[in-house]
PyMOL Python script that loads the backbone (N, CA, C, O; Angstrom):
from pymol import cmd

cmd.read_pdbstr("""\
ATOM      1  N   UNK A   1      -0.080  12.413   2.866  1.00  0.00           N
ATOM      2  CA  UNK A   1      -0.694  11.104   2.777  1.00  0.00           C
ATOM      3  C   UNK A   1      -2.085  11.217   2.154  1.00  0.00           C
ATOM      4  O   UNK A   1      -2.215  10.530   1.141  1.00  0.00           O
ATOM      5  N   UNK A   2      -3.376  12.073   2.604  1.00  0.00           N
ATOM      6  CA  UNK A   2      -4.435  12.395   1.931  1.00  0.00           C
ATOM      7  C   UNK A   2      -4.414  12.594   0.644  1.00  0.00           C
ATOM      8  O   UNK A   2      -5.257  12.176  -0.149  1.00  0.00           O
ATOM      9  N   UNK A   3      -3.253  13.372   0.338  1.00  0.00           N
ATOM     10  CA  UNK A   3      -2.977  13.936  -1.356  1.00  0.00           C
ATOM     11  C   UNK A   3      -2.845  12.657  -2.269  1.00  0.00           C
ATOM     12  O   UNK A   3      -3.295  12.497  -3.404  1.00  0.00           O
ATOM     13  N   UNK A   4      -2.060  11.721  -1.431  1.00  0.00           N
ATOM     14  CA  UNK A   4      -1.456  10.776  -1.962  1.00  0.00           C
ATOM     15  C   UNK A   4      -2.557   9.833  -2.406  1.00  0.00           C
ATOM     16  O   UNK A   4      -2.618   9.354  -3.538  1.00  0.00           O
ATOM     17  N   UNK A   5      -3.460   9.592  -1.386  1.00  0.00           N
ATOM     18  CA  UNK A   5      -4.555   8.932  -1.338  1.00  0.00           C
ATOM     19  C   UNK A   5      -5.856   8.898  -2.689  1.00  0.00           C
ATOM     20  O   UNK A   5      -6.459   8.066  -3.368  1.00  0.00           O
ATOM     21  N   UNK A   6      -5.763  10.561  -2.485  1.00  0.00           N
ATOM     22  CA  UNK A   6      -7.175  10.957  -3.456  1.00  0.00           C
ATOM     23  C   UNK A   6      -6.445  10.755  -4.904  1.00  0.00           C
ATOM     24  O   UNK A   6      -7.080  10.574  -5.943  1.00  0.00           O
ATOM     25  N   UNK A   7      -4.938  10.814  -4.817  1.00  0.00           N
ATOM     26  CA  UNK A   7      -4.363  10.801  -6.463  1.00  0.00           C
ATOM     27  C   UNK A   7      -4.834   9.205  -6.631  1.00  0.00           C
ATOM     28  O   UNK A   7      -5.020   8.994  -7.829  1.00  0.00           O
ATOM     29  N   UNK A   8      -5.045   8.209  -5.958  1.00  0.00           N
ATOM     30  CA  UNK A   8      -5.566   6.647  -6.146  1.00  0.00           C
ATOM     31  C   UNK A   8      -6.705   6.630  -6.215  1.00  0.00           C
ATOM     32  O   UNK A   8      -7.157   6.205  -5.153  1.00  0.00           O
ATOM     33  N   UNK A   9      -7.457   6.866  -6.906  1.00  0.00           N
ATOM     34  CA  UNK A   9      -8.780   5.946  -7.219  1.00  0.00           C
ATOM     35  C   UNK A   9      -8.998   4.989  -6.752  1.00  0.00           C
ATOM     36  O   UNK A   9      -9.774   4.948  -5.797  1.00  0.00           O
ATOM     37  N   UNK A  10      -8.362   3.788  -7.274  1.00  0.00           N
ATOM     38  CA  UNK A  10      -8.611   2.670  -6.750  1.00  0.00           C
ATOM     39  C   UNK A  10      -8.151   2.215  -6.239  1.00  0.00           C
ATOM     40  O   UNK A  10      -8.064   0.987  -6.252  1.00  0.00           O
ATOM     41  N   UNK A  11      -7.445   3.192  -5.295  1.00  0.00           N
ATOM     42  CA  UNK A  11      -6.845   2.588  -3.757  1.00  0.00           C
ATOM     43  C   UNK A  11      -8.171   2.262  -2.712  1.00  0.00           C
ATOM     44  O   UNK A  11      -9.182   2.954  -2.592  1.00  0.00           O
ATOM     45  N   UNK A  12      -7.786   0.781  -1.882  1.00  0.00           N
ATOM     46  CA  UNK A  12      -8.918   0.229  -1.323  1.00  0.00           C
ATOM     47  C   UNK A  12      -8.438   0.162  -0.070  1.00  0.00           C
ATOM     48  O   UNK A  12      -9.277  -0.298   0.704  1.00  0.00           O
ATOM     49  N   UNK A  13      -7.397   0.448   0.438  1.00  0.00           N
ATOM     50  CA  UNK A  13      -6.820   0.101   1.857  1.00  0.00           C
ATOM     51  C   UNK A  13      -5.215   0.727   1.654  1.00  0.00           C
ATOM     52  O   UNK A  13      -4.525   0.682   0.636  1.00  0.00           O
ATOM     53  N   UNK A  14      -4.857   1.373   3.104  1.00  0.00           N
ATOM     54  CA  UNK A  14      -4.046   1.974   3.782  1.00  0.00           C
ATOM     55  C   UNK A  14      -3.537   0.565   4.667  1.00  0.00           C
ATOM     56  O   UNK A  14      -4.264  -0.189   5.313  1.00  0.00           O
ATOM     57  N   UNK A  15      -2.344   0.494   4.510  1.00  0.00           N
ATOM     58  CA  UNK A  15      -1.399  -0.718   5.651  1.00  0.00           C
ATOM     59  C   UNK A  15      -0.510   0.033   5.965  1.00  0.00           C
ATOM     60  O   UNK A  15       0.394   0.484   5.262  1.00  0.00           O
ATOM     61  N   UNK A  16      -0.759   0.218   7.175  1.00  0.00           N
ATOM     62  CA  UNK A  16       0.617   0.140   8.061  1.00  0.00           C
ATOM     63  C   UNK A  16       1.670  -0.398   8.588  1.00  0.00           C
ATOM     64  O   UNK A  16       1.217  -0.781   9.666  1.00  0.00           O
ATOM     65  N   UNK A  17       2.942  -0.740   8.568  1.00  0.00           N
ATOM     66  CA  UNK A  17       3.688  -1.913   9.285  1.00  0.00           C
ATOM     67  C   UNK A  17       4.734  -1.292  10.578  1.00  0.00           C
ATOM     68  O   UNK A  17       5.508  -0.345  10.722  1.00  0.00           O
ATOM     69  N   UNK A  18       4.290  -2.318  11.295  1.00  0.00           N
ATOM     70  CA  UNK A  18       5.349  -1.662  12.724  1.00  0.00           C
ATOM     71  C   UNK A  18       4.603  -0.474  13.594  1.00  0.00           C
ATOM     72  O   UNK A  18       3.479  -0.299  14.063  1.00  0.00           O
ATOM     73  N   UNK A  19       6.001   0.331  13.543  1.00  0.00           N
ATOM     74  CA  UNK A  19       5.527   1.674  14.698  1.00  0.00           C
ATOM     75  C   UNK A  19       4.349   2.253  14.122  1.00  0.00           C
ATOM     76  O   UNK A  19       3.354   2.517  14.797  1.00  0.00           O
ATOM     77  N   UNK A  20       4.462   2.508  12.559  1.00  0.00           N
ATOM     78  CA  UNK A  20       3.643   3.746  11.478  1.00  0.00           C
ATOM     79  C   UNK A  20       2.153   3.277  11.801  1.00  0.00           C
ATOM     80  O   UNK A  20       1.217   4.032  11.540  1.00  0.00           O
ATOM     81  N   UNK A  21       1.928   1.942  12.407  1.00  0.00           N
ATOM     82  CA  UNK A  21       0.424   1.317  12.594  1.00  0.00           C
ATOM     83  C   UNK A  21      -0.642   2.445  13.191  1.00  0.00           C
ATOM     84  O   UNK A  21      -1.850   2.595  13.012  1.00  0.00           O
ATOM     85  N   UNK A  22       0.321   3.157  13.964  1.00  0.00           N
ATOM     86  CA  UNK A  22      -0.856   4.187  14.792  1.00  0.00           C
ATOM     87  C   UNK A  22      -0.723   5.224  14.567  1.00  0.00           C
ATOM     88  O   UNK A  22      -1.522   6.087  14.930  1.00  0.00           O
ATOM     89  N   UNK A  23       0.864   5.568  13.557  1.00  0.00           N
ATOM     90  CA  UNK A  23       0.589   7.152  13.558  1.00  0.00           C
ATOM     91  C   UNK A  23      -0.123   7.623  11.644  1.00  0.00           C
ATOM     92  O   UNK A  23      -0.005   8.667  11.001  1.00  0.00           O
ATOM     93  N   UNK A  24      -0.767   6.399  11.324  1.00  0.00           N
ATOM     94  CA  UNK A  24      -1.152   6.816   9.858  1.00  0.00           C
ATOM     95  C   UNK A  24      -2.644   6.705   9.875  1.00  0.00           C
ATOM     96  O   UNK A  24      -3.103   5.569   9.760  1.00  0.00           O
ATOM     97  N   UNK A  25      -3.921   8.255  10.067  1.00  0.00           N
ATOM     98  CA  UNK A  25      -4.901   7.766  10.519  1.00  0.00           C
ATOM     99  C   UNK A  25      -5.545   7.005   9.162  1.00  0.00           C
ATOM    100  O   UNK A  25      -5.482   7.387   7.993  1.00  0.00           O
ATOM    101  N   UNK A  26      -6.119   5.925   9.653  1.00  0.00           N
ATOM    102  CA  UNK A  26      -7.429   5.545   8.624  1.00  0.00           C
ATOM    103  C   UNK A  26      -6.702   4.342   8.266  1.00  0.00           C
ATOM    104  O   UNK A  26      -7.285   3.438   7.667  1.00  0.00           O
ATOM    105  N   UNK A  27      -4.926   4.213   8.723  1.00  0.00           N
ATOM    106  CA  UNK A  27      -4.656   3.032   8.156  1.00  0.00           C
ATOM    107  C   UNK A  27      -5.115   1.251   8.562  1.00  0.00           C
ATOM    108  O   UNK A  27      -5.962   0.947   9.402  1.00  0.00           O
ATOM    109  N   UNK A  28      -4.614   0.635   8.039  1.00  0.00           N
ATOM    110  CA  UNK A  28      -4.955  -0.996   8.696  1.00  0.00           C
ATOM    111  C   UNK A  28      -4.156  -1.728   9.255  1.00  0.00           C
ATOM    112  O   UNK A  28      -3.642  -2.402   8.362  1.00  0.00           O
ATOM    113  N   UNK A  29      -3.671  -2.048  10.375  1.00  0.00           N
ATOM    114  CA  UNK A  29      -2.623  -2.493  10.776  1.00  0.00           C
ATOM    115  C   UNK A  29      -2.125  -3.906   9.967  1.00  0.00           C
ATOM    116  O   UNK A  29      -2.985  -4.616   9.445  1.00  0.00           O
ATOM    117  N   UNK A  30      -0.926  -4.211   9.905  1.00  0.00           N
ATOM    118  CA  UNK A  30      -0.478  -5.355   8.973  1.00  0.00           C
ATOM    119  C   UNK A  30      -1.040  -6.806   9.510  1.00  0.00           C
ATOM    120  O   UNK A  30      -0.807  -7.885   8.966  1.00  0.00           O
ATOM    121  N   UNK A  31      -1.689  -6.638  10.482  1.00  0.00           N
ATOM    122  CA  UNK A  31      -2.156  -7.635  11.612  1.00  0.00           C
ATOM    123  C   UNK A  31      -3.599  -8.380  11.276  1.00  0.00           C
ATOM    124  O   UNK A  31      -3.999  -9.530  11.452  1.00  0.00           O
ATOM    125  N   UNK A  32      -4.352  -6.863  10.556  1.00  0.00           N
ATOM    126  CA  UNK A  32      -5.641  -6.837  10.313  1.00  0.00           C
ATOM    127  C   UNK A  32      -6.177  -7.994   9.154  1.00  0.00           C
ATOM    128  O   UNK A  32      -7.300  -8.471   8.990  1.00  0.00           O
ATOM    129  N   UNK A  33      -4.725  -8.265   8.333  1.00  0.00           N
ATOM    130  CA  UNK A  33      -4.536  -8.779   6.732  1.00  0.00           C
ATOM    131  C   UNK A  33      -4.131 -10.352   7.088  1.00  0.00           C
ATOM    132  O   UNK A  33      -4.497 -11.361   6.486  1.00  0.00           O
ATOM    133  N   UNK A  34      -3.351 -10.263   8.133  1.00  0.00           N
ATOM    134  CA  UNK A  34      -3.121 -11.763   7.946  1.00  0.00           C
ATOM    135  C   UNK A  34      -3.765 -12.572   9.091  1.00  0.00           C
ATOM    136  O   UNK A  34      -4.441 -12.156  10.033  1.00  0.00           O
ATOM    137  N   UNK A  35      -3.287 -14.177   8.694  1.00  0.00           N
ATOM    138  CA  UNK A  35      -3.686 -14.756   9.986  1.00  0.00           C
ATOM    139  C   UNK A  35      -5.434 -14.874  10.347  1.00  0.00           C
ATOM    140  O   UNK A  35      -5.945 -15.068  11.451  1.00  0.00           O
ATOM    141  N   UNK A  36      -6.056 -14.702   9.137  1.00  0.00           N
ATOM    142  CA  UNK A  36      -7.393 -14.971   8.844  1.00  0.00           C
ATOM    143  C   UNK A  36      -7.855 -15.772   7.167  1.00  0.00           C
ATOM    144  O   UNK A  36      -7.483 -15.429   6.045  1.00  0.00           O
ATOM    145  N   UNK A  37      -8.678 -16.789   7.526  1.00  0.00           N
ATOM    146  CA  UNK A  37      -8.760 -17.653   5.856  1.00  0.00           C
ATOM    147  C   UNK A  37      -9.532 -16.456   4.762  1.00  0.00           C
ATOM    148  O   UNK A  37     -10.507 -15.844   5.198  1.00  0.00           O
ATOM    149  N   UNK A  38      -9.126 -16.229   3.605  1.00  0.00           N
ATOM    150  CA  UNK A  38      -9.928 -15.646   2.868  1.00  0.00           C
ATOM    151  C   UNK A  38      -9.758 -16.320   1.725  1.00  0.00           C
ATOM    152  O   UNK A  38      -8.926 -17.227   1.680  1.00  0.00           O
ATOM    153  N   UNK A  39     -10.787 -15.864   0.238  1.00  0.00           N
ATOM    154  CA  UNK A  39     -10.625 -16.892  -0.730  1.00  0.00           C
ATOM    155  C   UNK A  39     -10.157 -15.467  -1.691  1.00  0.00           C
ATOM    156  O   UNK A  39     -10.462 -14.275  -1.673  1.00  0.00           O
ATOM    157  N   UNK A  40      -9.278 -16.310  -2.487  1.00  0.00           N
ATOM    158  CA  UNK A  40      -8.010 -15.239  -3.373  1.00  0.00           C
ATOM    159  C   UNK A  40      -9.253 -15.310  -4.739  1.00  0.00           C
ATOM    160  O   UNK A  40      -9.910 -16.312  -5.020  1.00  0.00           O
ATOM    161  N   UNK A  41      -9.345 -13.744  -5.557  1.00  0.00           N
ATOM    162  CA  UNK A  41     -10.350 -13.576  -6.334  1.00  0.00           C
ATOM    163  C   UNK A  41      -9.333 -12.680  -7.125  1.00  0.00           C
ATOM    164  O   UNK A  41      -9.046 -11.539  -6.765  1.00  0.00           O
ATOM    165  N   UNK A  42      -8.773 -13.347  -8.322  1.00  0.00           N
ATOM    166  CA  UNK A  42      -7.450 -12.165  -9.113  1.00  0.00           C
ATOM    167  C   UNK A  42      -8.257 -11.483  -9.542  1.00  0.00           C
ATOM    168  O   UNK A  42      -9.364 -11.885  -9.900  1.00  0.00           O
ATOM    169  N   UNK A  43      -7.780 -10.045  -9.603  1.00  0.00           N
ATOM    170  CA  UNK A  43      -8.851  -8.943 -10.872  1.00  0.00           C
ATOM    171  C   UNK A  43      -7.302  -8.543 -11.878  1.00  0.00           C
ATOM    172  O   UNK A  43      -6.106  -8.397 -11.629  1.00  0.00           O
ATOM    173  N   UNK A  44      -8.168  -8.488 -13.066  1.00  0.00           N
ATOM    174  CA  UNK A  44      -6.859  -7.948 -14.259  1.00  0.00           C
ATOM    175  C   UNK A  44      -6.827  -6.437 -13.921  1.00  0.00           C
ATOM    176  O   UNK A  44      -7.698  -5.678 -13.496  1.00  0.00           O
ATOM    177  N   UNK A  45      -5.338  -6.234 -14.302  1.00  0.00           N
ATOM    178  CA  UNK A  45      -5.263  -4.493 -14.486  1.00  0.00           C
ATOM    179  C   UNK A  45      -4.319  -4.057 -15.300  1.00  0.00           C
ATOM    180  O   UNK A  45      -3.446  -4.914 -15.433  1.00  0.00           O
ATOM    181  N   UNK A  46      -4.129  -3.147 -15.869  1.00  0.00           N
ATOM    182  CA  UNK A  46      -3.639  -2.637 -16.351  1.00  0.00           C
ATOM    183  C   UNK A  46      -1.205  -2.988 -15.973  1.00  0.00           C
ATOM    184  O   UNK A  46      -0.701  -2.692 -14.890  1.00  0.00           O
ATOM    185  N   UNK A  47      -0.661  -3.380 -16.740  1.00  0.00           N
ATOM    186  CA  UNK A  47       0.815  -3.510 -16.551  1.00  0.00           C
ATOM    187  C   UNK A  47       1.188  -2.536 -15.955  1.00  0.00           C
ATOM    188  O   UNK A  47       1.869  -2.973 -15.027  1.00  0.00           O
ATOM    189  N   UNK A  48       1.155  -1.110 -15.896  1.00  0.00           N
ATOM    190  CA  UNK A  48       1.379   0.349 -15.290  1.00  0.00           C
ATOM    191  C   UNK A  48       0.773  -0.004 -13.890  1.00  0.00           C
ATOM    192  O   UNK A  48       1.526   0.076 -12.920  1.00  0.00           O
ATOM    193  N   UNK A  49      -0.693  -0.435 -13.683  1.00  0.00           N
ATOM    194  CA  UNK A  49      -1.199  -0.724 -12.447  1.00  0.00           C
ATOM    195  C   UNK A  49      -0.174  -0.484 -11.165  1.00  0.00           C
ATOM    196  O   UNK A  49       0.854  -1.160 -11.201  1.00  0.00           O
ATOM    197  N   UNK A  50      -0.345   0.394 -10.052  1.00  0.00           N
ATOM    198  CA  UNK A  50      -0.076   0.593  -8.829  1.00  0.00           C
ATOM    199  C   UNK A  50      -0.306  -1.118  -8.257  1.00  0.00           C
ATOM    200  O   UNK A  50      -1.238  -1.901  -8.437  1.00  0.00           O
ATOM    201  N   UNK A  51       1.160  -1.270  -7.412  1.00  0.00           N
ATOM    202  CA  UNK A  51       0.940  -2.897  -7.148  1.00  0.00           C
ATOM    203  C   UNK A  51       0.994  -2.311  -5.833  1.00  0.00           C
ATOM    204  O   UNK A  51       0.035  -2.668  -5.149  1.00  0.00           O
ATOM    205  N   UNK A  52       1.973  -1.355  -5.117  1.00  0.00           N
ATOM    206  CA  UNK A  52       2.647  -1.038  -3.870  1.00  0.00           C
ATOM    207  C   UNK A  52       2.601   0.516  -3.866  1.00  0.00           C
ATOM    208  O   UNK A  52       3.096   1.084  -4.840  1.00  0.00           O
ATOM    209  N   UNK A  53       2.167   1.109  -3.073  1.00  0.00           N
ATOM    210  CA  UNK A  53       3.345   2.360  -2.551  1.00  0.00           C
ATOM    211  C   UNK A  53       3.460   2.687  -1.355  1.00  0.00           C
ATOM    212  O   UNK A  53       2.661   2.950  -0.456  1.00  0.00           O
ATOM    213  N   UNK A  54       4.852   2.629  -1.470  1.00  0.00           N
ATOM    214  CA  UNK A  54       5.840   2.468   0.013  1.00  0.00           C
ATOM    215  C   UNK A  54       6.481   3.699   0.255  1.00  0.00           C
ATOM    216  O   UNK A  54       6.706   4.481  -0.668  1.00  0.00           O
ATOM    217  N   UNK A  55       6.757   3.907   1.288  1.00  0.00           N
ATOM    218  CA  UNK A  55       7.496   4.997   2.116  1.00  0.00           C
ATOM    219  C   UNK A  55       8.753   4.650   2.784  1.00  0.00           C
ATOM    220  O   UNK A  55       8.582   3.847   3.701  1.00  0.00           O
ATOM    221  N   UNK A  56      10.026   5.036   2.586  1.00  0.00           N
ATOM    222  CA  UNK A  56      10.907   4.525   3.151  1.00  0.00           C
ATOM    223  C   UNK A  56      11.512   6.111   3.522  1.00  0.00           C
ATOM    224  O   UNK A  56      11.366   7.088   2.787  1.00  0.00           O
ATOM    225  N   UNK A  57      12.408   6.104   5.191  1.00  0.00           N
ATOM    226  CA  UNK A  57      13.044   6.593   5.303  1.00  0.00           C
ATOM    227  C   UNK A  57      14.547   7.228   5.131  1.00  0.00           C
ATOM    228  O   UNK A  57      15.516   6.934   5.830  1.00  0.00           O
ATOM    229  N   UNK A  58      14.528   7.983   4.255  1.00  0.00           N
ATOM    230  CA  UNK A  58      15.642   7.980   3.448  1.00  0.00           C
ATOM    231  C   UNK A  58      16.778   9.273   4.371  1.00  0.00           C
ATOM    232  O   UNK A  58      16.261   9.900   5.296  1.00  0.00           O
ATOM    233  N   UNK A  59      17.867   9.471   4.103  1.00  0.00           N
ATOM    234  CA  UNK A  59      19.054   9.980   4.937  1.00  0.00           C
ATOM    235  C   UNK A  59      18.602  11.447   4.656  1.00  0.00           C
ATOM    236  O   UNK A  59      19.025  12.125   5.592  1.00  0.00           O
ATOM    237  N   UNK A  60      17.936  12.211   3.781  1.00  0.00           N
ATOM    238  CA  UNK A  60      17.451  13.782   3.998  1.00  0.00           C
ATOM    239  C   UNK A  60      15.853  14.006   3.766  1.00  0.00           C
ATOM    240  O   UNK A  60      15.476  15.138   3.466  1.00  0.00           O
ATOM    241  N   UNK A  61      15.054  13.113   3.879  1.00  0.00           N
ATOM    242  CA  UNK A  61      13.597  12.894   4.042  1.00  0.00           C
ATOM    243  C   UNK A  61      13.042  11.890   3.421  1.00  0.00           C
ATOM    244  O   UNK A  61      13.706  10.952   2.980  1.00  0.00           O
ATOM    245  N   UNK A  62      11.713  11.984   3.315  1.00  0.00           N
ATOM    246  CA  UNK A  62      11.176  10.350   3.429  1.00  0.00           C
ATOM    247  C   UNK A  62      11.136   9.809   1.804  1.00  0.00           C
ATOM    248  O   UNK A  62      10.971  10.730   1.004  1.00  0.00           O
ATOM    249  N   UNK A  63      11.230   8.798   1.360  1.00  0.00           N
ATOM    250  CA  UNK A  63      11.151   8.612  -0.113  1.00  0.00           C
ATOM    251  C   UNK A  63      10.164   7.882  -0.580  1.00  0.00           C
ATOM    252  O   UNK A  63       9.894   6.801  -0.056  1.00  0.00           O
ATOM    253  N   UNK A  64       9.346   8.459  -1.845  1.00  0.00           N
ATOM    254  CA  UNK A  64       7.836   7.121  -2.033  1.00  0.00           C
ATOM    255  C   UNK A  64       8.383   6.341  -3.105  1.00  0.00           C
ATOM    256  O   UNK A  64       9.260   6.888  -3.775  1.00  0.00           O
ATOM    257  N   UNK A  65       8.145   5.527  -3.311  1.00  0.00           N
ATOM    258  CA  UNK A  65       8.336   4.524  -3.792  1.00  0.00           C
ATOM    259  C   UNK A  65       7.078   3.980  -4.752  1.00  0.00           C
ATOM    260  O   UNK A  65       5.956   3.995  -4.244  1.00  0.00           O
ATOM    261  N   UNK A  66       7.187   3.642  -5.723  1.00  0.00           N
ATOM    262  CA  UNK A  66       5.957   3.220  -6.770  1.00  0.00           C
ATOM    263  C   UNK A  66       6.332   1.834  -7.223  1.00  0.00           C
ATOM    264  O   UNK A  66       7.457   1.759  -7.717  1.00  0.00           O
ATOM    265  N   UNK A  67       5.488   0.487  -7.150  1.00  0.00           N
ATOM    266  CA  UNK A  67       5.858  -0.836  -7.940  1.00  0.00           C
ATOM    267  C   UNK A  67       4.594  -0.816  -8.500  1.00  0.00           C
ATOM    268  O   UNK A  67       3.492  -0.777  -7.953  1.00  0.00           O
ATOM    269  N   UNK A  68       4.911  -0.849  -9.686  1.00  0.00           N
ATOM    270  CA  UNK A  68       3.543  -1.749 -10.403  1.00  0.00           C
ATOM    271  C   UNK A  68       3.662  -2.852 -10.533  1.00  0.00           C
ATOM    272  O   UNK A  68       4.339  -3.557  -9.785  1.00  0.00           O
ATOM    273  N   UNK A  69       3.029  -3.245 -11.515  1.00  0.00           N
ATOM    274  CA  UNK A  69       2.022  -4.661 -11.439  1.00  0.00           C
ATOM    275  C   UNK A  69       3.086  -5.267 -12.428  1.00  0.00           C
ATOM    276  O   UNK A  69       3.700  -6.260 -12.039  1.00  0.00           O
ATOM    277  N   UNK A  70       3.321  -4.819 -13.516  1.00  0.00           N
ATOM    278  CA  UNK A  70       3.981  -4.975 -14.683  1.00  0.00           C
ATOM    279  C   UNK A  70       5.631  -5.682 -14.155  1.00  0.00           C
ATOM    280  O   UNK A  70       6.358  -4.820 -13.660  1.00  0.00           O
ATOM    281  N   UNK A  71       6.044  -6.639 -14.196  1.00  0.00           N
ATOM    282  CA  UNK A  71       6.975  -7.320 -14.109  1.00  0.00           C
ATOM    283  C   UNK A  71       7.329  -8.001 -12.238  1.00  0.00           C
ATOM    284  O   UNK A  71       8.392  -8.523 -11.904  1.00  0.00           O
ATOM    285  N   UNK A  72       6.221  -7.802 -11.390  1.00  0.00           N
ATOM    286  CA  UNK A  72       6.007  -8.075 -10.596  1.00  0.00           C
ATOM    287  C   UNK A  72       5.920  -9.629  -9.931  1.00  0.00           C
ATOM    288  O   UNK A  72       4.750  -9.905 -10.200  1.00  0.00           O
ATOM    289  N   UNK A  73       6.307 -10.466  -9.428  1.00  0.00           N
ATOM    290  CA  UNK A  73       6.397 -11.922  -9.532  1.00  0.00           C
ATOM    291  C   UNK A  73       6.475 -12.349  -8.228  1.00  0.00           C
ATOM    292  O   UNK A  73       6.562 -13.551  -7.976  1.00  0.00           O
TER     293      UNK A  73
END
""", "prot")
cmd.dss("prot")
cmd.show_as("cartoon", "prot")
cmd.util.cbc("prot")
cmd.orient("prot")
């Protein structure tokens, strides 16, 4: 996860959802994000742009997952 981290630059926040809330340190619980008013401020980026990366448990270990920005809707 650290490795994963420092390869992002401009990664600004760690979310957790569910159980993973407490076992990912430094993360933000999905709780932290919603259910409070904020004002939406778009920044442009790059189509390649990192939109998501997800972790899913897959049937012989865990799988990451990459979405960019680029066809995203």
């Amino acid at each position: 996860m650290e490795a994963l981290r420092d390869a992002l630059p401009t990664l600004t926040a760690t979310i957790a959802v569910g159980d993973a809330a407490g076992a990912v340190p430094g993360a933000l619980p999905w709780s932290a994000l919603t259910g409070r008013d904020a004002e939406l401020t778009p920044v442009p980026v790059p189509f390649d742009h990192p939109l998501w990366v997800v972790f899913s448990s897959g049937t012989t270990a865990e799988l990451g997952i990459v979405h960019g920005h680029g066809g995203s809707c």
